[in-house]
PDB file with SEQRES, HELIX, SHEET and CRYST1 records, atoms N, CA, C and O in Angstrom:
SEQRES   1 A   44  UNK UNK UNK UNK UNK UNK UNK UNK UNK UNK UNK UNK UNK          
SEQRES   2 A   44  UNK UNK UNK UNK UNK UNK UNK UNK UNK UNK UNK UNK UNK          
SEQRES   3 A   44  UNK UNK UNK UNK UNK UNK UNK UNK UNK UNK UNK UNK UNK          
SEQRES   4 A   44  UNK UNK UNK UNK UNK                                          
HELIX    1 AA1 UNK A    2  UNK A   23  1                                  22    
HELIX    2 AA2 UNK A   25  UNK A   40  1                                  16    
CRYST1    1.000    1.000    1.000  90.00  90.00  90.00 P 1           1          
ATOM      1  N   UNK A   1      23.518 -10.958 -20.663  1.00  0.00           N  
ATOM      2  CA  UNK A   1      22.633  -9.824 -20.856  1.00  0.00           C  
ATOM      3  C   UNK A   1      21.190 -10.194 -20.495  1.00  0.00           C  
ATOM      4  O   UNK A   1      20.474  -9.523 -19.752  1.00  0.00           O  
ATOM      5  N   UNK A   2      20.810 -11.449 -21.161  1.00  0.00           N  
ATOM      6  CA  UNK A   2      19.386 -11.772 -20.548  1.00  0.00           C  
ATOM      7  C   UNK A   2      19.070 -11.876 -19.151  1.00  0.00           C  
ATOM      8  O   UNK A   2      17.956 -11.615 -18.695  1.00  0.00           O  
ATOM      9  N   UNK A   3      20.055 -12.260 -18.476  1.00  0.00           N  
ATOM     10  CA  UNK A   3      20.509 -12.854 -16.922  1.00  0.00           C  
ATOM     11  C   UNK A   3      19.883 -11.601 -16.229  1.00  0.00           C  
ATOM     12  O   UNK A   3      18.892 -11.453 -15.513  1.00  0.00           O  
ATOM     13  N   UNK A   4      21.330 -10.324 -16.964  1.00  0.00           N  
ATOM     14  CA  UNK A   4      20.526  -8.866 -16.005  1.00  0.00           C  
ATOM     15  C   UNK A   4      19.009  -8.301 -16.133  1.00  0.00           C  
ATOM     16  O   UNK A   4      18.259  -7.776 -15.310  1.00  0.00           O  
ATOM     17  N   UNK A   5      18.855  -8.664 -17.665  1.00  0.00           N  
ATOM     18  CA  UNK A   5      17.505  -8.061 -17.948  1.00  0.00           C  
ATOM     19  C   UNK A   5      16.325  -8.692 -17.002  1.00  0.00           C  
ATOM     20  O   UNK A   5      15.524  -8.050 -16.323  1.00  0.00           O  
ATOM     21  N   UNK A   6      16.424 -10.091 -17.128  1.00  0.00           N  
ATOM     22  CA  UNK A   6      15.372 -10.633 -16.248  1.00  0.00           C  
ATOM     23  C   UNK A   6      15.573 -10.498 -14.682  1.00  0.00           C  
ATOM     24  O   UNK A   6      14.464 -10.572 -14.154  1.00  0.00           O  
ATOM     25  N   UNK A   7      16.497 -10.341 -13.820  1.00  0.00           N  
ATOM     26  CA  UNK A   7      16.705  -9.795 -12.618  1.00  0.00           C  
ATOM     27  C   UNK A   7      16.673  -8.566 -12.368  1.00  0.00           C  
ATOM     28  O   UNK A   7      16.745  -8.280 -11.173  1.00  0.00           O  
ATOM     29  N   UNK A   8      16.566  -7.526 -13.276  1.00  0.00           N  
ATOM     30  CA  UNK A   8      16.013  -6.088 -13.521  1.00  0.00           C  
ATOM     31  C   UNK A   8      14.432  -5.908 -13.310  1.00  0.00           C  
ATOM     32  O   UNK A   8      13.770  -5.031 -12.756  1.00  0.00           O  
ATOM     33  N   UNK A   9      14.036  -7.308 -14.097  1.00  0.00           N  
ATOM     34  CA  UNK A   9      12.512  -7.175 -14.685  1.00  0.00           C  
ATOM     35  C   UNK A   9      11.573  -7.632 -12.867  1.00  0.00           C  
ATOM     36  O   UNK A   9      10.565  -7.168 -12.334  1.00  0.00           O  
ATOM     37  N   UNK A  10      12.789  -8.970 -12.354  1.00  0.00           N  
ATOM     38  CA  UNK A  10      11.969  -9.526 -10.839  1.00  0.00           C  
ATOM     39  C   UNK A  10      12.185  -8.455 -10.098  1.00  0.00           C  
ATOM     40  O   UNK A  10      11.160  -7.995  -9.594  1.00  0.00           O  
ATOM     41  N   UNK A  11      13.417  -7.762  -9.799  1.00  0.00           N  
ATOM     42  CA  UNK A  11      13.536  -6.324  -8.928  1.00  0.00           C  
ATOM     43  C   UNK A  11      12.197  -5.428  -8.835  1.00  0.00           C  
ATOM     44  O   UNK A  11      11.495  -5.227  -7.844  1.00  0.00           O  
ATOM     45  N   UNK A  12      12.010  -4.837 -10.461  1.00  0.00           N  
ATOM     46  CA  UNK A  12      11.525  -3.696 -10.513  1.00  0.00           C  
ATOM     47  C   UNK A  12       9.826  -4.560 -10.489  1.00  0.00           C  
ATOM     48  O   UNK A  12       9.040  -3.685 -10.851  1.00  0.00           O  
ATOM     49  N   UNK A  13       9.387  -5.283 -10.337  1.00  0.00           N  
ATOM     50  CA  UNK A  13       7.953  -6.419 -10.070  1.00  0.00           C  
ATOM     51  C   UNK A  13       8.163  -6.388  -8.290  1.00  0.00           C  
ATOM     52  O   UNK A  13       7.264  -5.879  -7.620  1.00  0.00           O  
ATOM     53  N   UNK A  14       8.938  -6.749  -7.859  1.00  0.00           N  
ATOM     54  CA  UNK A  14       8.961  -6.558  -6.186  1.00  0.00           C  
ATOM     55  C   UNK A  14       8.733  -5.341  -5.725  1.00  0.00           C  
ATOM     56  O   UNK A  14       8.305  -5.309  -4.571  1.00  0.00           O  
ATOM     57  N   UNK A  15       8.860  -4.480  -6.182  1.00  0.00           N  
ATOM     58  CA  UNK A  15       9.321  -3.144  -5.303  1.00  0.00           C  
ATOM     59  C   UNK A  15       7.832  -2.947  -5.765  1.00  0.00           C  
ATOM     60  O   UNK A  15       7.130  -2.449  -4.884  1.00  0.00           O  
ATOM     61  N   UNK A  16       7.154  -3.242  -7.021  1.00  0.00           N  
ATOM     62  CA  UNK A  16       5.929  -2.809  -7.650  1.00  0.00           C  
ATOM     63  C   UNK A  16       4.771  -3.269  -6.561  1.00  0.00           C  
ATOM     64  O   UNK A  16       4.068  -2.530  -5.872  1.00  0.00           O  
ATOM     65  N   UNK A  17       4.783  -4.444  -6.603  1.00  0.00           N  
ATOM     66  CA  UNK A  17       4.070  -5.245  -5.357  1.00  0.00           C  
ATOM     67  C   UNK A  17       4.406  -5.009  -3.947  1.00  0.00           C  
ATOM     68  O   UNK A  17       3.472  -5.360  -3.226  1.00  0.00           O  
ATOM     69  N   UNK A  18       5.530  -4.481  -3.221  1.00  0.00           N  
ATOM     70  CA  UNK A  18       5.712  -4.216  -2.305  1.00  0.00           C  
ATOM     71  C   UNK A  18       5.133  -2.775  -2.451  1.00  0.00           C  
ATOM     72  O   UNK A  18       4.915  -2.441  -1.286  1.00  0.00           O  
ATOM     73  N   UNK A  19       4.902  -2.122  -2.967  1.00  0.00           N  
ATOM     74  CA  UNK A  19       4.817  -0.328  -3.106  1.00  0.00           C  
ATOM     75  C   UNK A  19       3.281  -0.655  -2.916  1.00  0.00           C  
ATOM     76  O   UNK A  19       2.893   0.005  -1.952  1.00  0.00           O  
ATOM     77  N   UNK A  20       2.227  -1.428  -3.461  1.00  0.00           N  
ATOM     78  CA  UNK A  20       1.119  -1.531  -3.577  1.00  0.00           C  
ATOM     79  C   UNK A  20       0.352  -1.914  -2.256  1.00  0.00           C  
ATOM     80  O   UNK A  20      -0.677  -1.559  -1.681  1.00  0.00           O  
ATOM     81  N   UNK A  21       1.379  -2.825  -2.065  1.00  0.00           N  
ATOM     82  CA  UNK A  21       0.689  -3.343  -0.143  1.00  0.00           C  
ATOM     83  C   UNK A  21       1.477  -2.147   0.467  1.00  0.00           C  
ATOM     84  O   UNK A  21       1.511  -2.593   1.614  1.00  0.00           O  
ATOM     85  N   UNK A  22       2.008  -1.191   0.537  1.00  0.00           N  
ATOM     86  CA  UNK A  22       2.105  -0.324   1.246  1.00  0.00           C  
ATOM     87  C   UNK A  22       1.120   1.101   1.240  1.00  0.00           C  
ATOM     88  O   UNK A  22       0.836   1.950   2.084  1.00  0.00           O  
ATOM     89  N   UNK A  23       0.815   0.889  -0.029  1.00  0.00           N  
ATOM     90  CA  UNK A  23      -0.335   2.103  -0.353  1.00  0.00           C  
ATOM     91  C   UNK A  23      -1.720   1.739   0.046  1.00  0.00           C  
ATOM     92  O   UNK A  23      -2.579   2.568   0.344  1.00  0.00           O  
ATOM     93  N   UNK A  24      -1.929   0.108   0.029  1.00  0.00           N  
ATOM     94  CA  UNK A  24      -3.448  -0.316   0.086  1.00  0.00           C  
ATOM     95  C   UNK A  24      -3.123  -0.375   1.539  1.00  0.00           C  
ATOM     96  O   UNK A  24      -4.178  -0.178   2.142  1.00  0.00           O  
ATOM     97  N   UNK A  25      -2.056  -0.572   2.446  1.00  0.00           N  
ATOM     98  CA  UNK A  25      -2.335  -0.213   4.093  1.00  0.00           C  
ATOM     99  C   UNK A  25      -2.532   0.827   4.581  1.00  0.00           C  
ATOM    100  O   UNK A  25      -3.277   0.951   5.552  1.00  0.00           O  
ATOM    101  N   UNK A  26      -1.703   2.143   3.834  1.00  0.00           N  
ATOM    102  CA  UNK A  26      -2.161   3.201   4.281  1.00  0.00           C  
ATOM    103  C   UNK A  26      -3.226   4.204   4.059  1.00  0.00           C  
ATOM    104  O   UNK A  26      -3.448   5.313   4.544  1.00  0.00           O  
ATOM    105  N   UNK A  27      -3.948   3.303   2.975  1.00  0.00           N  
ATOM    106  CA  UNK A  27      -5.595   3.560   2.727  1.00  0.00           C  
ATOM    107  C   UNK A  27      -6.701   2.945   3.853  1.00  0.00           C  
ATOM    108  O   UNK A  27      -7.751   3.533   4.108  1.00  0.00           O  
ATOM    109  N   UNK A  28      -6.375   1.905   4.370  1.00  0.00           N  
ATOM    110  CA  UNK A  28      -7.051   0.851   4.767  1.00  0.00           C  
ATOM    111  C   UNK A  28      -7.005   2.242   6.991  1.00  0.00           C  
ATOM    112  O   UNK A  28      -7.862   2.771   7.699  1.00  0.00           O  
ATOM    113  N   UNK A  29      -5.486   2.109   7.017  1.00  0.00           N  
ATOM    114  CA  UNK A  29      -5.471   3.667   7.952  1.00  0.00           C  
ATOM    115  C   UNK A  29      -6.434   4.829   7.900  1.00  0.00           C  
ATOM    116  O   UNK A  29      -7.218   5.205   8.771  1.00  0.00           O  
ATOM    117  N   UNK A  30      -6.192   5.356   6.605  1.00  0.00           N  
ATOM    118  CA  UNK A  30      -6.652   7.053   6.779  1.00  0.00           C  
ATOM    119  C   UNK A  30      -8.435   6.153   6.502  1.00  0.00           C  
ATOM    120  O   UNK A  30      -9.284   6.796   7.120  1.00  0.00           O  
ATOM    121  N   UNK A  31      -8.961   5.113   5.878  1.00  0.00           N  
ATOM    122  CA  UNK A  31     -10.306   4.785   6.408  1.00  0.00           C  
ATOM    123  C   UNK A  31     -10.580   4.613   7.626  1.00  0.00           C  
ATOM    124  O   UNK A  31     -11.537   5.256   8.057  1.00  0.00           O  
ATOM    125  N   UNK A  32      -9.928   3.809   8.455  1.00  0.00           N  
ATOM    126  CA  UNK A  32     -10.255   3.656   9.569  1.00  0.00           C  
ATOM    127  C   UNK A  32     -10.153   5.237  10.821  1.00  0.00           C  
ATOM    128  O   UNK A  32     -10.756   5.722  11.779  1.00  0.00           O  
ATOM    129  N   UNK A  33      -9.192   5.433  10.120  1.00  0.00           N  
ATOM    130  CA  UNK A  33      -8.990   6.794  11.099  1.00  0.00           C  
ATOM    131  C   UNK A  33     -10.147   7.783  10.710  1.00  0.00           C  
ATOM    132  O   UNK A  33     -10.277   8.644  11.580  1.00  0.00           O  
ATOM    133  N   UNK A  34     -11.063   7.924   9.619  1.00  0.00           N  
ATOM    134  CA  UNK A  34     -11.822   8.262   9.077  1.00  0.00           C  
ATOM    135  C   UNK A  34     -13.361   8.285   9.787  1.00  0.00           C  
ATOM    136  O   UNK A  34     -14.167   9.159  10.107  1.00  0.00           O  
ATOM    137  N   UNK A  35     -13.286   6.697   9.849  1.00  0.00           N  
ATOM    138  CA  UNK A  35     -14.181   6.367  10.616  1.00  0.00           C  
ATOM    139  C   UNK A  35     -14.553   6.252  12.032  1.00  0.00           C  
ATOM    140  O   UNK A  35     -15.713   6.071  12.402  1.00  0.00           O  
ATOM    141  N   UNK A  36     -13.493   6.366  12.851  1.00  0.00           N  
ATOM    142  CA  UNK A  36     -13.478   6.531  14.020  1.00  0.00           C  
ATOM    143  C   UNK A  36     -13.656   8.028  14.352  1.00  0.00           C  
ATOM    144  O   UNK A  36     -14.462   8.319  15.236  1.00  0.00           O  
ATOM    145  N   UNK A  37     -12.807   9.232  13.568  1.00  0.00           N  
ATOM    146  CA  UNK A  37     -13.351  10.537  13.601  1.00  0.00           C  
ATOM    147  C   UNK A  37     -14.921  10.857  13.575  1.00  0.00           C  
ATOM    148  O   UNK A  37     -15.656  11.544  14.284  1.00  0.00           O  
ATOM    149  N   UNK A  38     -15.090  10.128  12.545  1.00  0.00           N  
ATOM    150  CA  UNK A  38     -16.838  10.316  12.587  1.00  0.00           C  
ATOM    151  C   UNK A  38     -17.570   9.854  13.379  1.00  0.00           C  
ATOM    152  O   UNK A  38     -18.670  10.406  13.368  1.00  0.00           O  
ATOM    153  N   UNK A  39     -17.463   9.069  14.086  1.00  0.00           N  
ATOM    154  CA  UNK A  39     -18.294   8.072  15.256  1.00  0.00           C  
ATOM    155  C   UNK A  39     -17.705   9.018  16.306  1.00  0.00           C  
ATOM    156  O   UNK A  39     -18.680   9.197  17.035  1.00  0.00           O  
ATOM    157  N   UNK A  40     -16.797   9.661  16.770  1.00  0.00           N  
ATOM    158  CA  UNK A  40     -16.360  10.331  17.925  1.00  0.00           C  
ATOM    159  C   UNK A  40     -17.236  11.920  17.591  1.00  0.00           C  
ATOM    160  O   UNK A  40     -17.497  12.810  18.400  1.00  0.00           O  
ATOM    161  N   UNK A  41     -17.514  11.864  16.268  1.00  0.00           N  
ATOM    162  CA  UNK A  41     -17.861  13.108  16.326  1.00  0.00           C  
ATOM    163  C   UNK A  41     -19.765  13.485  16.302  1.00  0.00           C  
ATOM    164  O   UNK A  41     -20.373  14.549  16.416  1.00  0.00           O  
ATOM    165  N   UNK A  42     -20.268  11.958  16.087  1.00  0.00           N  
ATOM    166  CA  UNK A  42     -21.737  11.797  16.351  1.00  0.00           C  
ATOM    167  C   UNK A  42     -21.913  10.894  17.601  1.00  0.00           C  
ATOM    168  O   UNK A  42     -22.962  10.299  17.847  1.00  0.00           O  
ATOM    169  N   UNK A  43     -20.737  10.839  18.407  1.00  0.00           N  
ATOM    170  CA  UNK A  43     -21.383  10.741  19.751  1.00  0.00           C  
ATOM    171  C   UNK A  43     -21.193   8.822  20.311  1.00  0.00           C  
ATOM    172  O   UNK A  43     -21.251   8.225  21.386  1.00  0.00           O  
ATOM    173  N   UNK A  44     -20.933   8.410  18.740  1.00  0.00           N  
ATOM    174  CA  UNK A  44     -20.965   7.326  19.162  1.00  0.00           C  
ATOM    175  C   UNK A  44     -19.863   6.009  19.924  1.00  0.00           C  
ATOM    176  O   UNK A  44     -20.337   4.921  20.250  1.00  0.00           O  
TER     177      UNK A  44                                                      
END                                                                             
């Protein structure tokens, strides 16, 4: 029982940390895409 609990506990910690670098990349995107809109749109 402890065996599953703690391989429950590393699962649901991976997917946590994997979910996080997937959200902080697609922030790190809609900034950059952000910023390039704005520089295209003052010319620069």
């Amino acid at each position: 029982m402890i065996r599953k609990t703690i391989a429950l506990a590393l699962a649901a910690g991976a997917l946590l940390v994997a979910g996080c670098n997937t959200v902080s990349g697609a922030g790190k995107d809609l900034q950059s895409a952000s910023k390039e809109t704005k520089d295209a749109m003052n010319g620069k």
